[in-house]
Structures are given as C-alpha cells and as structure tokens.
VOFIKOL-649720 format. One line per field, with one value per atom (N, C-alpha, C): residue number from 1; atom name; y, z, x. Coordinates in steps of 0.2 Angstrom, whole numbers, plus 5000, padded with zeros to 4 digits. Example, Ala and Ser with C-alpha at 12.3 -4.5 7.8 and 13.67 -1.06 7.14 Angstrom:
2
n	c(1:1:1:2:2:2)
atom	c(N:CA:C:N:CA:C)
Y	c(4972:4978:4984:4989:4995:5000)
Z	c(5039:5039:5039:5035:5036:5039)
X	c(5066:5062:5066:5064:5068:5064)
This chain:
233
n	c(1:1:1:2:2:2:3:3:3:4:4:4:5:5:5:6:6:6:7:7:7:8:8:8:9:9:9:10:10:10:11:11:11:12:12:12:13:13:13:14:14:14:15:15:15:16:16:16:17:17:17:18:18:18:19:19:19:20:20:20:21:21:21:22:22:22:23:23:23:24:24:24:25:25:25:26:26:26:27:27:27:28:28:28:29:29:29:30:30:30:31:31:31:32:32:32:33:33:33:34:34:34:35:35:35:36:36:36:37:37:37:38:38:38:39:39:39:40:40:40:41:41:41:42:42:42:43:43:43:44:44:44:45:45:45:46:46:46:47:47:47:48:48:48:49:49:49:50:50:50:51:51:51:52:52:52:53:53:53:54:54:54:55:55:55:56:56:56:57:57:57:58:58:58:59:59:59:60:60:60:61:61:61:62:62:62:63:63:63:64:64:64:65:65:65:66:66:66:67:67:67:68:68:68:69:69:69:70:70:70:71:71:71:72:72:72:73:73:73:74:74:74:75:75:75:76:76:76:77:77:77:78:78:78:79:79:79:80:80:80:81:81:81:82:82:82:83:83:83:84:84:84:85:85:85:86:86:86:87:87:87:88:88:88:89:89:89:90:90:90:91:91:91:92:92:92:93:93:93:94:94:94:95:95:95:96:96:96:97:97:97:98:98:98:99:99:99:100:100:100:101:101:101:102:102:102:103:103:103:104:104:104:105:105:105:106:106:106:107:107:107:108:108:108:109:109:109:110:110:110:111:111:111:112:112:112:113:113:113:114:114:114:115:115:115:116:116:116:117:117:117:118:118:118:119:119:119:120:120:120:121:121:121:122:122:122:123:123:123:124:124:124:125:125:125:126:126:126:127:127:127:128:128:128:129:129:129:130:130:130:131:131:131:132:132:132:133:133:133:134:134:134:135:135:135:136:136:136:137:137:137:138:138:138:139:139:139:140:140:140:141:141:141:142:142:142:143:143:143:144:144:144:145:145:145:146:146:146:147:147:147:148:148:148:149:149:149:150:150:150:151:151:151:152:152:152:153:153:153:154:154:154:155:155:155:156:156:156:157:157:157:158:158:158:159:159:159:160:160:160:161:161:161:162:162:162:163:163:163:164:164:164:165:165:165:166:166:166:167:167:167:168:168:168:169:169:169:170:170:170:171:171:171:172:172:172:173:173:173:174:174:174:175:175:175:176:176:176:177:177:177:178:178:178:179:179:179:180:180:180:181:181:181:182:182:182:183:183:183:184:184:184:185:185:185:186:186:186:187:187:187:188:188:188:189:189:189:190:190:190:191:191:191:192:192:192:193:193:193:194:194:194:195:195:195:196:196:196:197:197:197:198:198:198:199:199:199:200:200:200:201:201:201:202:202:202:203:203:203:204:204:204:205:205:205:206:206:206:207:207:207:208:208:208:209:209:209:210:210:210:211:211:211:212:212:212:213:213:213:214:214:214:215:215:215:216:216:216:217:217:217:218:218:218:219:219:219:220:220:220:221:221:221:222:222:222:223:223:223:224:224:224:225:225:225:226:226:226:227:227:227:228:228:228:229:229:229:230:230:230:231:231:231:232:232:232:233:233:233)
atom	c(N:CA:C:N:CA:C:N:CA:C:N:CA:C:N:CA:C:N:CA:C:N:CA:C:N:CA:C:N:CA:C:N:CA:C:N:CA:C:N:CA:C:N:CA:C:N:CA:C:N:CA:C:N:CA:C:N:CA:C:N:CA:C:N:CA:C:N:CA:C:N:CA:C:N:CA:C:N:CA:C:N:CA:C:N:CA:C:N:CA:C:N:CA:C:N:CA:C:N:CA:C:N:CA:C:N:CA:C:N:CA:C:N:CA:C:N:CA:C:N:CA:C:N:CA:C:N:CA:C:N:CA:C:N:CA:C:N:CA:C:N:CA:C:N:CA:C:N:CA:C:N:CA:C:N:CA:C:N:CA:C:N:CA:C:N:CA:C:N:CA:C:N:CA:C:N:CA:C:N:CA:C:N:CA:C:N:CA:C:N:CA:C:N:CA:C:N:CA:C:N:CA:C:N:CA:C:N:CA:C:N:CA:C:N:CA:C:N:CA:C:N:CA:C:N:CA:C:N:CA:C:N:CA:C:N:CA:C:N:CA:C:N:CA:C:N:CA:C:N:CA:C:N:CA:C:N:CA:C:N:CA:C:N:CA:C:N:CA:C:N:CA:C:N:CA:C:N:CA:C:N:CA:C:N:CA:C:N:CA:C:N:CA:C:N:CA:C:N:CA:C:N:CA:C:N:CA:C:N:CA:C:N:CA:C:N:CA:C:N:CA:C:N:CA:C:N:CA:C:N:CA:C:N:CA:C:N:CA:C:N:CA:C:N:CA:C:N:CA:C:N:CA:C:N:CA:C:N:CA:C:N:CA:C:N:CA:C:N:CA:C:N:CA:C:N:CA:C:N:CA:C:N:CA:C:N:CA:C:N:CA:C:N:CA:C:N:CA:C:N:CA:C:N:CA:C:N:CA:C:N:CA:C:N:CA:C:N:CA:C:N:CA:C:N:CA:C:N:CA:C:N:CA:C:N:CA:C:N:CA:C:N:CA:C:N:CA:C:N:CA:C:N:CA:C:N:CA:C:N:CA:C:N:CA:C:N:CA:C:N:CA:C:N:CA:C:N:CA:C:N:CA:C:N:CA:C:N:CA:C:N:CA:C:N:CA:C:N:CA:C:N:CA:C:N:CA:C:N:CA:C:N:CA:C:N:CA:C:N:CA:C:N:CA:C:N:CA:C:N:CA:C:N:CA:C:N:CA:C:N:CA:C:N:CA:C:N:CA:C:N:CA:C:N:CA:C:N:CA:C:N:CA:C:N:CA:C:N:CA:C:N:CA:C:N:CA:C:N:CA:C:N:CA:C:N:CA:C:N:CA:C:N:CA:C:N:CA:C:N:CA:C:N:CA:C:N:CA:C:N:CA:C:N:CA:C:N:CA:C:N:CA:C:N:CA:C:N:CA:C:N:CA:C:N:CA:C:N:CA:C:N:CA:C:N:CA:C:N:CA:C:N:CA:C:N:CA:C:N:CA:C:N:CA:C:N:CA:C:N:CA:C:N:CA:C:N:CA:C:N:CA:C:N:CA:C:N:CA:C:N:CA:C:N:CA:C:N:CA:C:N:CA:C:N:CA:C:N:CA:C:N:CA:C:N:CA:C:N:CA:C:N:CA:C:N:CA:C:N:CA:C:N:CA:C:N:CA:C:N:CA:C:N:CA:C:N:CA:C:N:CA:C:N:CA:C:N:CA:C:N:CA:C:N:CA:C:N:CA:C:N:CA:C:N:CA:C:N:CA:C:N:CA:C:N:CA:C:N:CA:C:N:CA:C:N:CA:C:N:CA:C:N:CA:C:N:CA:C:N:CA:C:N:CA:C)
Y	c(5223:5217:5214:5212:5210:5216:5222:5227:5225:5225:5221:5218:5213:5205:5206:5209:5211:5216:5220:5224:5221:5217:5213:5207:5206:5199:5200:5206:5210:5212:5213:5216:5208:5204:5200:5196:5196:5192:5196:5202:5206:5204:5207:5205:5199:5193:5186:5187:5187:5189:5190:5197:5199:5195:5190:5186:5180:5178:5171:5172:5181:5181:5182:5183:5183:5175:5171:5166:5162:5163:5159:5162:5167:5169:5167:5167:5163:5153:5153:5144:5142:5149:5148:5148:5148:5148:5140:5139:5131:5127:5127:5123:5124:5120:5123:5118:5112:5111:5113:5117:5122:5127:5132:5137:5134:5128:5127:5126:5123:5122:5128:5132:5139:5143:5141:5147:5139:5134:5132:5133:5134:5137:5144:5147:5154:5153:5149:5144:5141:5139:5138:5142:5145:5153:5157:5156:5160:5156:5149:5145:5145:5146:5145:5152:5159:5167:5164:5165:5165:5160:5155:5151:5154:5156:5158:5164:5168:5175:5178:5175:5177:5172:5166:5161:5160:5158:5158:5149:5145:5135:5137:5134:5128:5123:5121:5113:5112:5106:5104:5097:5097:5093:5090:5083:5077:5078:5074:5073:5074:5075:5077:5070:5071:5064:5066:5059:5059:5060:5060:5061:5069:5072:5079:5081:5086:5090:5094:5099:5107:5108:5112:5113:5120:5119:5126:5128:5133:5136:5142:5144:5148:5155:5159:5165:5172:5172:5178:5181:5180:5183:5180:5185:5181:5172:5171:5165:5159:5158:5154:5151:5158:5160:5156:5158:5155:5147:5145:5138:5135:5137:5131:5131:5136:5134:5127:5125:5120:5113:5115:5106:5102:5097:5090:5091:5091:5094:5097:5104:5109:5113:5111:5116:5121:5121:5128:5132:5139:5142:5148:5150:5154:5160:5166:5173:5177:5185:5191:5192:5195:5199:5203:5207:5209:5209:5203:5200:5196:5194:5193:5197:5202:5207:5214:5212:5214:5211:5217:5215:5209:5205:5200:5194:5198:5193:5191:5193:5189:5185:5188:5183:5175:5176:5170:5163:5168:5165:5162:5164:5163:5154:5156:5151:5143:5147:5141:5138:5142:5139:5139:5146:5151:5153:5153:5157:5162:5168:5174:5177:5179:5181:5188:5192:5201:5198:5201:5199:5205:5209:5215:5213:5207:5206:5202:5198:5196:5189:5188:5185:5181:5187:5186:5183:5186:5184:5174:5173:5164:5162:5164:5161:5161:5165:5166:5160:5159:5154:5148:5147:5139:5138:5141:5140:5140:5143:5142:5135:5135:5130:5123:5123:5116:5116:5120:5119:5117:5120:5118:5110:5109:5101:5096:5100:5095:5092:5098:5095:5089:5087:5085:5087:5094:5095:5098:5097:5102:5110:5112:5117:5120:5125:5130:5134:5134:5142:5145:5151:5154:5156:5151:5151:5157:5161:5167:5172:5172:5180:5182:5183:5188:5188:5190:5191:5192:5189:5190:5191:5196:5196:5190:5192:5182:5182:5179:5176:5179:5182:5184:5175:5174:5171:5171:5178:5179:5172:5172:5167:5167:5162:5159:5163:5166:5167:5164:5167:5161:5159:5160:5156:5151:5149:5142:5137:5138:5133:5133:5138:5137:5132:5134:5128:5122:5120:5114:5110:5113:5110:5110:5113:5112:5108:5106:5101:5094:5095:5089:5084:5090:5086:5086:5081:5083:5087:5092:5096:5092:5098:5093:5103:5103:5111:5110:5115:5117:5125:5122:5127:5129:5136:5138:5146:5146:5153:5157:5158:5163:5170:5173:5179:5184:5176:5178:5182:5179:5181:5184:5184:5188:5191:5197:5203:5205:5211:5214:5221:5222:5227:5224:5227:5225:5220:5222:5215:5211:5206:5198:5195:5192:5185:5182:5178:5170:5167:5161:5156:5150:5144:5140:5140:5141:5143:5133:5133:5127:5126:5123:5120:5114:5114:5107:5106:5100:5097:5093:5097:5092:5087:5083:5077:5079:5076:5075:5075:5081:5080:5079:5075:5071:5076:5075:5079:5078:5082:5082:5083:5088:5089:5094:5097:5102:5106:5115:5119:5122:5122:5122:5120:5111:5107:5109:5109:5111:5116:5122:5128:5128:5123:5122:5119:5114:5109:5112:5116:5118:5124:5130:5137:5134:5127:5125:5121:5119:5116:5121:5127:5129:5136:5138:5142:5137:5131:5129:5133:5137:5139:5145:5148:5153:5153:5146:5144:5141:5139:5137:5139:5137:5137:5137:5143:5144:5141:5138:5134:5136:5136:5138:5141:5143:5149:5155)
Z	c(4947:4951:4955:4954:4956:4964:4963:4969:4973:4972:4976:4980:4977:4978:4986:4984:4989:4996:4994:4999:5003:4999:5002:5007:5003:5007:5013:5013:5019:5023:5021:5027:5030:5029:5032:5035:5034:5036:5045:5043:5048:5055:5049:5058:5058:5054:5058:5062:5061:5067:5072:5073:5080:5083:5078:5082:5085:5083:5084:5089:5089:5097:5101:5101:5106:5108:5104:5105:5109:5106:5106:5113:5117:5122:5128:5126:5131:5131:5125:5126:5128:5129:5133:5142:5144:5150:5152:5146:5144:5145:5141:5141:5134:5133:5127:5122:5123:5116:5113:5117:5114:5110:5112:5110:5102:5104:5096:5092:5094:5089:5086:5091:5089:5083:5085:5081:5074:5073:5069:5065:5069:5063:5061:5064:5061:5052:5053:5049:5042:5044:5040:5037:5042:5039:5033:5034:5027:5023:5024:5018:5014:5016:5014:5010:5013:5012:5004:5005:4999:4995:4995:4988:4985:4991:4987:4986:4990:4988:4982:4985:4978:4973:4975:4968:4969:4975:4977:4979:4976:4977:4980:4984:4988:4986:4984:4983:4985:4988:4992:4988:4985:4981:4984:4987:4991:5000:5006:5009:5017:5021:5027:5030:5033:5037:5045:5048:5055:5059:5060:5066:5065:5072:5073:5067:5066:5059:5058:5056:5058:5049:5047:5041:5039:5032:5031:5025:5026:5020:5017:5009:5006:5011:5009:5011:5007:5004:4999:5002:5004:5008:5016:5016:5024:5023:5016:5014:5019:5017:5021:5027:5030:5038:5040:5038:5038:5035:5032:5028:5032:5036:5040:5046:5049:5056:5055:5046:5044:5043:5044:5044:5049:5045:5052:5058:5064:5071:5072:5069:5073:5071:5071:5071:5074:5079:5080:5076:5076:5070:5072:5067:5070:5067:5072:5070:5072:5069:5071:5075:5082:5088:5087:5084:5081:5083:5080:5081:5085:5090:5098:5104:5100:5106:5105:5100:5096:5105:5106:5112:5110:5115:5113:5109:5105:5098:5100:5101:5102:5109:5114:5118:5118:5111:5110:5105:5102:5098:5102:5109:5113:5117:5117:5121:5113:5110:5105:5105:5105:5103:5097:5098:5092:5096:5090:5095:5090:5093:5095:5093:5088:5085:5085:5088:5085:5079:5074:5067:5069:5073:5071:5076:5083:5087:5088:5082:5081:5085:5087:5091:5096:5098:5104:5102:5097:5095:5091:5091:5087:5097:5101:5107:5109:5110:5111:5107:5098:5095:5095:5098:5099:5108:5113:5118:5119:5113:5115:5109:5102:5100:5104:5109:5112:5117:5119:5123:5119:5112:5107:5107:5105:5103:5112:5114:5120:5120:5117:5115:5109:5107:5103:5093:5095:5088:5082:5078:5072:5073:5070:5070:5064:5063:5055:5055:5050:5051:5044:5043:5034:5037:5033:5034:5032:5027:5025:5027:5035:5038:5037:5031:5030:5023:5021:5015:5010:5002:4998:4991:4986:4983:4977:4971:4969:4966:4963:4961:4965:4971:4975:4978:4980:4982:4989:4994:4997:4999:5003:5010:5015:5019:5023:5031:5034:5041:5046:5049:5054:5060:5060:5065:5063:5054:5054:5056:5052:5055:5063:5066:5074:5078:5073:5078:5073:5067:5065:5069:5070:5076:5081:5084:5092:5092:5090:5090:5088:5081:5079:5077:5072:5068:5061:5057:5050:5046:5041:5038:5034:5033:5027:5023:5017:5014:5011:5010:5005:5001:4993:4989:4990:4986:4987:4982:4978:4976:4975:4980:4982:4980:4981:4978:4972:4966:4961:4962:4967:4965:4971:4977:4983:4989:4985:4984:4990:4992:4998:4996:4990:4990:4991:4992:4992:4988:4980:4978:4976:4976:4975:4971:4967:4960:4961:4954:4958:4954:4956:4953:4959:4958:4963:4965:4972:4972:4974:4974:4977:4981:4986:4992:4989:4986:4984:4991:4994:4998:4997:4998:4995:5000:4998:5000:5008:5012:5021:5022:5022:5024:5033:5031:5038:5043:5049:5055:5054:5057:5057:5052:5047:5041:5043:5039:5041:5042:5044:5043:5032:5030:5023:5017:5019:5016:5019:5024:5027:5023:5024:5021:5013:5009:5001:5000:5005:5000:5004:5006:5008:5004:5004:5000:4992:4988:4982:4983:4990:4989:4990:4995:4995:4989:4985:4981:4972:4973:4967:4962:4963:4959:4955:4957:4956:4953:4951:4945:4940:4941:4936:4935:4930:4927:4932:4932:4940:4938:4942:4941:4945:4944:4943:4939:4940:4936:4933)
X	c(4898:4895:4900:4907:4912:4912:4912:4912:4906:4900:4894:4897:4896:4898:4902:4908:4911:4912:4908:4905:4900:4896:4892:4894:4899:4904:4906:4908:4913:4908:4902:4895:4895:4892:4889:4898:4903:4908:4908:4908:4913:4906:4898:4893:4890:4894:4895:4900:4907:4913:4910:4907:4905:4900:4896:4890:4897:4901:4905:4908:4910:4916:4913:4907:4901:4902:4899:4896:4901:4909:4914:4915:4915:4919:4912:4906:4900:4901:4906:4907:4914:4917:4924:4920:4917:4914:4912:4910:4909:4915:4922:4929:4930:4937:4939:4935:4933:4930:4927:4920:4915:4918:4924:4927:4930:4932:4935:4930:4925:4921:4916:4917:4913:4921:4927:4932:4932:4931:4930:4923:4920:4913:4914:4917:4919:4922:4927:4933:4925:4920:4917:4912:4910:4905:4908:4914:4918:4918:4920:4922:4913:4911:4903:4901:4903:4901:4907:4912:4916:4913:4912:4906:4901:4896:4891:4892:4895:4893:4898:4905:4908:4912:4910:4910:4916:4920:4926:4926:4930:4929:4937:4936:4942:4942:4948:4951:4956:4957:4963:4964:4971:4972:4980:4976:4980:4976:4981:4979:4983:4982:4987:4987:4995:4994:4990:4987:4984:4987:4994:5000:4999:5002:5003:5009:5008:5016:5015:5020:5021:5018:5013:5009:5010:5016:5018:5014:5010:5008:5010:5010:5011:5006:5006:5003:5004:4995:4994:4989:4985:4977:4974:4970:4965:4964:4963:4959:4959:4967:4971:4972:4973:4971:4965:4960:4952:4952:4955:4953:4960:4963:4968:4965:4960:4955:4949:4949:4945:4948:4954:4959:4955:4959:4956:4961:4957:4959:4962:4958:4959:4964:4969:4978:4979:4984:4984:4989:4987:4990:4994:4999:5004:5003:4999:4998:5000:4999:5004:5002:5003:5004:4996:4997:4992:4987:4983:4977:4976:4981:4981:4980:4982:4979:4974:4970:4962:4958:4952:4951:4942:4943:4938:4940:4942:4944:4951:4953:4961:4959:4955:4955:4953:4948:4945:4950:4955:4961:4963:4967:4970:4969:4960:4955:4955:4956:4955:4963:4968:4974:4979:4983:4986:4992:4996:5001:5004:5005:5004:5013:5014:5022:5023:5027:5029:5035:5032:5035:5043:5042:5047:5052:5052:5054:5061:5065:5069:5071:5075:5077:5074:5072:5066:5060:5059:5051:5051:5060:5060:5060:5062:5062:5054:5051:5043:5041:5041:5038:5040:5045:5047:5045:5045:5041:5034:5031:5023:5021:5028:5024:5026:5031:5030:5026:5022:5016:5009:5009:5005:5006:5012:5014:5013:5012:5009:4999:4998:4992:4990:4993:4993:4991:4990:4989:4993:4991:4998:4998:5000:5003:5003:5000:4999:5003:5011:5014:5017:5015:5014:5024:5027:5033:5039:5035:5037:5036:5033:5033:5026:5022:5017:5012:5010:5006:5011:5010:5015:5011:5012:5010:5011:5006:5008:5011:5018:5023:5029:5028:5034:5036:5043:5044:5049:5051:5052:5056:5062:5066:5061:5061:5056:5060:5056:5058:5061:5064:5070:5065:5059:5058:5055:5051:5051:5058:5064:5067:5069:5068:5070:5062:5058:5050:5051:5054:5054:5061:5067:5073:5071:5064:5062:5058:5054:5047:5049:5053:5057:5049:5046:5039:5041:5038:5039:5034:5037:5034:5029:5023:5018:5018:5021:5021:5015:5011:5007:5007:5007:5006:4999:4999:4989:4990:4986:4985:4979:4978:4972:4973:4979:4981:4978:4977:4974:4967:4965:4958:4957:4960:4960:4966:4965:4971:4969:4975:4975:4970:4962:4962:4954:4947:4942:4938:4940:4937:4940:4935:4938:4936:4938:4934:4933:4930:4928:4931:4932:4935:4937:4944:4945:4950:4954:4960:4961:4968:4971:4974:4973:4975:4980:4989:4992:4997:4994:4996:5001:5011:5014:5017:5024:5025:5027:5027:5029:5036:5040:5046:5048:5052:5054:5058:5059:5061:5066:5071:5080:5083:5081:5087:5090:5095:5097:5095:5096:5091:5093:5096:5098:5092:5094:5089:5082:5080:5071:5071:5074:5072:5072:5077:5074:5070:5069:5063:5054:5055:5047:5047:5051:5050:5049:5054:5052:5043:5040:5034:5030:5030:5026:5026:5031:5029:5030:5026:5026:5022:5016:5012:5015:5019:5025:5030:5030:5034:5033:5026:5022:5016:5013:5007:5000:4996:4994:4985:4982:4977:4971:4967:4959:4955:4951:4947:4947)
C-alpha cells in the first residue's frame, strides 16, 4: 500500500508540474505577480497531494516575523523545498545550479525569484550568492537557504556551508532557523509514510554576530530534532 500510494503520488505530482510550468511561463507574459502566484500554487498542489494521498500533515509550530530575514532551514527531503514556496510572501529560495538550468522549469524559478548556486564552485559560487541575494533583498522579500549545502540524512548534523555565513554578513538580516523532520518519513527513496512532519520555527537571531556565534546558534536550532526526541507520527 505505502508503494501505491506513492507511485501514485509521483504520477499525478510530476503531470501537475508540467501543467504549472506551462501555466506559469503563459503568466510570466502577464508580470511577475502572476508567475508567483502560479510557482506558489505549485508550493500548494504538493502540500495538498502529500495530505491526501499519502497522509503526510505539515505543522509549523511558532510563527515568522513580517520584516524581511534570512530563513535557515534544516534540509532532509524535496518537502521543504516545496513548503518554503508556501511561506507568507513568497521568499526567494536558495537552489542548486541544477534546477536553474532544467529547460522551462528553471526558467520559471528564475521568473518567480531564486537564486541559483554551483555547490562544487567554491569561492566563487559564496561571491555569486551574496550578489544575487542582495538583489533579492532589494525586493523586499526573505530569503530561504538550507544552510547545510544539501539533503542530509536524519540525525546527520553536518557543519553549515560557508556561504550561509558569507549571505548573513552581506544582507546584514537576522536569522529566523528552523528545525523540521521530514526525513523520517520522506527519504531519498520512492516511498513515503504518513504521519506529521514539523516545521519548529526557532528564536530570530539578530544581524551582526560573529561568523562563530551565527554558525552555533542556527546548526544547534536547525538540527534540534537530531538531538532529541523526534515528533510526529
């Protein structure tokens, strides 16, 4: 059943995609608010396909501030990816190279407002994401970045990549970290569980710490569920 479920989830996920990069690249003709609003209904056709089809609950437990701020979250699965296009306004969100340059579909990331990282790129690749997130931070919206580089299995806890502390010294936003463990139940392999993952919204660390202190106190908020007692279903 759980294989169903998810073979099933994966049919209809993949040919809604291709109806939404349709949709979204005829209402980028329109302007960008169309476009977002088409990559944020993308953001909810999943959130909706994972509930019903495979008994997968979202809970986001606390609450983001209204001001712009750099949104670090843990990172185990797609999930995440998809449920930070569902934040309040928008955020633009920090993805691999990768999926920026997928034809069509990276165009419309692009139109919506993401910015685009070569993980393999070094140096170069923290000068790239401190110049496009200060044209992000011109728009006035937050910024989504899985501060650890990439997908991580659950209870790894990896060092966080040097280009979050190079985009939180540039922007000079304060962090808002979040925990989440999706991992449990949505793994890098085709099936998924059900149950509820959690979105824990921790405390707003303030702009200007060192790079030291920035890098403890988010890697201890965003891998809280990795040293405790893991919650859901």
């Amino acid at each position: 059943m759980l294989l169903l479920r998810s073979l099933l989830y994966a049919a209809m996920f993949y040919l809604a995609t291709v109806l939404y990069v349709i949709a979204g690249l005829l209402a980028s003709l329109v302007g960008t608010r169309p476009t977002r609003a088409v990559v944020r209904g993308w953001g909810h056709m999943n959130h909706a396909l994972a509930k019903h089809l495979l008994g997968i609950t979202v809970r986001f437990d606390g609450e983001l501030p209204r001001e712009p701020c750099l949104i670090a979250i843990k990172h185990q699965s797609m999930l995440e990816t998809l449920e930070a296009l569902r934040l309040p306004g928008g955020p633009v969100v920090v993805i691999k190279r990768e999926l920026a340059d997928l034809p069509m579909f990276g165009f419309l990331t692009k139109r919506y407002g993401i910015i685009a990282v070569e993980r393999t790129a070094g140096a170069k690749a923290v000068r790239a994401l401190v110049s496009e997130g200060k044209k992000a931070l011109a728009t006035g919206r937050s910024i989504v970045i899985f501060p650890e580089g990439t997908r991580v299995p659950v209870g790894e806890a990896p060092p966080l990549g040097s280009g979050f502390a190079g985009l939180y010294r540039a922007l000079g936003l304060p962090v808002v970290p979040i925990a989440m463990d999706s991992g449990r139940l949505w793994g890098r392999g085709v099936i998924h569980r059900s149950g509820v993952v959690t979105f824990k919204i921790g405390e707003t660390i303030p702009a200007g710490l060192k790079r030291d202190e920035i890098e403890a106190r988010v890697h201890a908020a965003i891998n809280l569920f990795e040293s405790g007692p893991q919650t859901g279903a």
